[in-house]
C-alpha positions as CSV (number, residue, x, y, z in Angstrom):
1,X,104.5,120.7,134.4
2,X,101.2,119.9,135.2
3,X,100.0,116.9,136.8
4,X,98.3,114.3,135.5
5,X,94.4,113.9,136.1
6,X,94.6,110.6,137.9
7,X,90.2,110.0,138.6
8,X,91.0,106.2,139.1
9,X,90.4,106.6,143.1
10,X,87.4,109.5,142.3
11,X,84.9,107.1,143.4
12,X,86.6,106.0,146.5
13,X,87.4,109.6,147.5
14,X,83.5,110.8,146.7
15,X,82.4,107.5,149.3
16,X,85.0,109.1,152.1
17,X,82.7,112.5,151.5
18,X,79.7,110.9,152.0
19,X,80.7,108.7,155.0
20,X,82.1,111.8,156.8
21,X,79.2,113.6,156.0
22,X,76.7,111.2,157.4
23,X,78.5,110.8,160.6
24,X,78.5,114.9,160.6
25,X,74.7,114.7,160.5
26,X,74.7,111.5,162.6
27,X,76.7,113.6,165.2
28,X,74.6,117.1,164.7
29,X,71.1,114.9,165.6
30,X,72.7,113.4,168.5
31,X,73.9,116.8,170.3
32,X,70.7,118.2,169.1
33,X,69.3,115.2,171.2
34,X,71.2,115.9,174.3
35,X,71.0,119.4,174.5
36,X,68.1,120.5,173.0
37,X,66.9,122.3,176.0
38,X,70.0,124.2,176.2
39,X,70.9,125.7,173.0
40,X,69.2,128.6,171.7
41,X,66.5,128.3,168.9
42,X,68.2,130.3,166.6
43,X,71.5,127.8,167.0
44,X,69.0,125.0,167.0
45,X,67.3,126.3,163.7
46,X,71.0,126.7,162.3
47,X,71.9,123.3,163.1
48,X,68.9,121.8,161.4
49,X,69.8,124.0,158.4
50,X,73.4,122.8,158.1
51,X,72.4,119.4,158.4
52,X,69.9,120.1,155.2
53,X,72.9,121.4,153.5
54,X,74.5,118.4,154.1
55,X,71.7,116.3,153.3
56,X,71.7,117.5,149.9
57,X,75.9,117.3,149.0
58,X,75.1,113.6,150.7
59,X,73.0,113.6,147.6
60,X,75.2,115.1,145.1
61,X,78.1,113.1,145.8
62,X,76.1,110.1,145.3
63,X,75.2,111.2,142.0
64,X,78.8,112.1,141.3
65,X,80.1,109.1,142.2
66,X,77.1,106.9,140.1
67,X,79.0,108.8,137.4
68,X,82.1,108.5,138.1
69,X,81.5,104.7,138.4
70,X,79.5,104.4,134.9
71,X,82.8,105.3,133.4
């Protein structure tokens, strides 16, 4: 039997994804930072890239969880 769909903690769960995801991109800067002059520019230019990536599911889950809350 399946189980049931329990969102009641959705909201909570979406704020644990951003949180973790900020400190991701929080974390990404700083190394970036410190060792700027040692990485590569193509791992540099990847890094910056993720951290766009996350940027926007930073954004998404914010919107996701607005919705989730409005219910």
């Amino acid at each position: 039997m399946a189980k049931p769909d329990n969102r009641a903690d959705n909201a909570e769960h979406l704020q644990q994804h951003i949180n973790n995801t900020e400190q991701n991109v929080q974390e990404t800067n700083q190394y970036l930072a410190e060792h700027a002059e040692e990485i590569s520019t193509v791992e540099k230019q990847n890094l910056l890239e993720k951290n766009e990536r996350r940027q926007n599911s930073i954004q998404a889950f914010a919107s996701e969880k607005q919705d989730e809350q409005g219910q």
